[in-house]
Structures are given as structure tokens and as C-alpha cells.
DRENKOL-520072 format. One record per atom (N, C-alpha, C): residue number from 1; residue in one letter; atom name; x, y, z negated. Coordinates in Angstrom, 1 decimal, decimal comma. Atoms other than C-alpha are relative to their C-alpha. Example, Ala and Ser with C-alpha at 12.3 -4.5 7.8 and 13.67 -1.06 7.14 Angstrom:
<rotors>
   seq   type   atom     east    north       up
     1      A      N      0,9     -1,2      0,0
     1      A     CA     12,3     -4,5     -7,8
     1      A      C      0,9      1,2      0,0
     2      S      N     -0,9     -1,1      0,0
     2      S     CA     13,7     -1,1     -7,1
     2      S      C     -0,8      1,1     -0,8
</rotors>
This chain:
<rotors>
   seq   type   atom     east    north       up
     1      X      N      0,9     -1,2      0,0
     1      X     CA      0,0      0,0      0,0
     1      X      C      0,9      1,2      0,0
     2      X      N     -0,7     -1,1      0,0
     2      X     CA      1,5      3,5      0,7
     2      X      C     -0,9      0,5     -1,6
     3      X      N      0,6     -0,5      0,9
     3      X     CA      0,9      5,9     -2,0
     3      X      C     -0,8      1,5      0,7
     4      X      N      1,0     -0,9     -0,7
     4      X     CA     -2,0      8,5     -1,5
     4      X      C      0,0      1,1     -1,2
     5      X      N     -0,7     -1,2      0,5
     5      X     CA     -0,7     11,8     -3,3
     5      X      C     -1,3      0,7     -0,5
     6      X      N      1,0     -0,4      0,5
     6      X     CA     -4,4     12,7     -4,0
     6      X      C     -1,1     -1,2     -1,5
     7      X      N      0,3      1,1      1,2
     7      X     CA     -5,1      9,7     -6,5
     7      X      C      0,7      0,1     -1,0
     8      X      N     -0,9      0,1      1,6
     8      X     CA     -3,8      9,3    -10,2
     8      X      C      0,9     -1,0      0,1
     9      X      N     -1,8      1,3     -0,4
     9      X     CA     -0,2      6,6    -10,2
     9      X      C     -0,6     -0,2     -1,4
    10      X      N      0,1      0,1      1,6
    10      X     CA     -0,6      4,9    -13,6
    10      X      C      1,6     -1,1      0,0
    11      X      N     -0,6      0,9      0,4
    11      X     CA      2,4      2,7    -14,9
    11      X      C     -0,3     -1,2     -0,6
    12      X      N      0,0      1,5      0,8
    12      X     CA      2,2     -1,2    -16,0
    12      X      C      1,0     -0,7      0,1
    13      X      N     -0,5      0,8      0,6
    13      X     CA      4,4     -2,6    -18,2
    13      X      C      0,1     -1,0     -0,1
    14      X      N      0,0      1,3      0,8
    14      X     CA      5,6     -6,2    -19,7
    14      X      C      1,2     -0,1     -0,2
    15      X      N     -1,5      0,2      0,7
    15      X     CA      8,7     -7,3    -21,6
    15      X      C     -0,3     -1,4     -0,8
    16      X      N     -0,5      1,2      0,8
    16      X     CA      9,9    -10,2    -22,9
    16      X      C      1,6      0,1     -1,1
    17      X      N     -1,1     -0,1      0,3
    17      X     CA     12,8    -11,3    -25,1
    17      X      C      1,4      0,1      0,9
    18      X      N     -1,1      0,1     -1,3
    18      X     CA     14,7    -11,7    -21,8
    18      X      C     -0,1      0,9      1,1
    19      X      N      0,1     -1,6     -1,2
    19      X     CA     13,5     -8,5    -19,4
    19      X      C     -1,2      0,4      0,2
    20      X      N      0,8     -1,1      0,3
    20      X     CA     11,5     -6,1    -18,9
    20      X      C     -0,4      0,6      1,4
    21      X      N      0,8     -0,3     -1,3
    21      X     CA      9,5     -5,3    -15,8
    21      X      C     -1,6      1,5      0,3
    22      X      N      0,9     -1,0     -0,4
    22      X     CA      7,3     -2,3    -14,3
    22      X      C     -0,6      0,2      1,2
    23      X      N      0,6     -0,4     -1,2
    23      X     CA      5,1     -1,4    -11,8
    23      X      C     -0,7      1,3      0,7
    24      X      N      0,7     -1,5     -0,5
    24      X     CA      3,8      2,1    -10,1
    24      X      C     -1,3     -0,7      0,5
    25      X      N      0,9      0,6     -0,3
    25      X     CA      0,1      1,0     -9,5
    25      X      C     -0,9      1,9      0,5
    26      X      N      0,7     -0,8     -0,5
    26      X     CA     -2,6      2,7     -7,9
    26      X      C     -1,2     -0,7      0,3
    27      X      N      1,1      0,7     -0,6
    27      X     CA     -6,4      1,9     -7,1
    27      X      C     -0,4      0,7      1,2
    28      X      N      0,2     -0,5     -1,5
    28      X     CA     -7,8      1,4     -3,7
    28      X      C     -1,0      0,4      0,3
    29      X      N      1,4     -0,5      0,3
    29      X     CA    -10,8      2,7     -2,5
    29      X      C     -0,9     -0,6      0,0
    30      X      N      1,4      1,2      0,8
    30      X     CA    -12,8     -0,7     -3,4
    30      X      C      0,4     -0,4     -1,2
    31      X      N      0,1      0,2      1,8
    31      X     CA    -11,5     -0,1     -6,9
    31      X      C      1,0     -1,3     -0,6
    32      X      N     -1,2      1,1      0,0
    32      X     CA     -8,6     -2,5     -6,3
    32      X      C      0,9      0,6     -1,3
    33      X      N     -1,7      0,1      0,8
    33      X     CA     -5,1     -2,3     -8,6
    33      X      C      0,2     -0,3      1,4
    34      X      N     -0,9      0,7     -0,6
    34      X     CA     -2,7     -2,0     -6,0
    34      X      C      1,5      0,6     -0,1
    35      X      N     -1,5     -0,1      1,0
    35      X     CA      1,1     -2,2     -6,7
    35      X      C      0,7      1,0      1,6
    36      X      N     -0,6     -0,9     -0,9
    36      X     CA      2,9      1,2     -5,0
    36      X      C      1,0     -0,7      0,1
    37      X      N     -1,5      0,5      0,0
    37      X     CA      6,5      0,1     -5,9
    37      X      C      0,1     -0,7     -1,4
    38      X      N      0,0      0,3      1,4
    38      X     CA      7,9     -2,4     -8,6
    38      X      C      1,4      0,4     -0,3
</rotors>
């Protein structure tokens, strides 16, 4: 998904004892989650 500069970005987290991961997310216009960049 590109990102659409008129939408809100939210960040999603998770971690473990072993690493730690992120995602730039965004919803689509049927109300999806979809992942901009991880």
C-alpha cells in the first residue's frame, strides 16, 4: 500500500525477550489495517 498523506499513520508494536519489531500501518478505504513500511 503507498501511503495516502491525507489519512492518520498509527504505529504497531511487539517485543519479545529476543527482538522487537514495528510497523507504520494505515487503514484502507474498506477499513482495512494496512502495513505502509515495517
Amino acid at each position: 500500500m503507498f501511503p495516502d498523506d491525507l489519512k492518520p499513520f498509527y504505529v504497531v508494536c511487539d517485543a519479545s525477550d529476543f527482538a522487537t519489531g514495528c510497523a507504520l500501518m494505515q487503514f484502507d478505504d474498506e477499513g482495512r489495517e494496512r502495513v505502509v513500511s515495517y
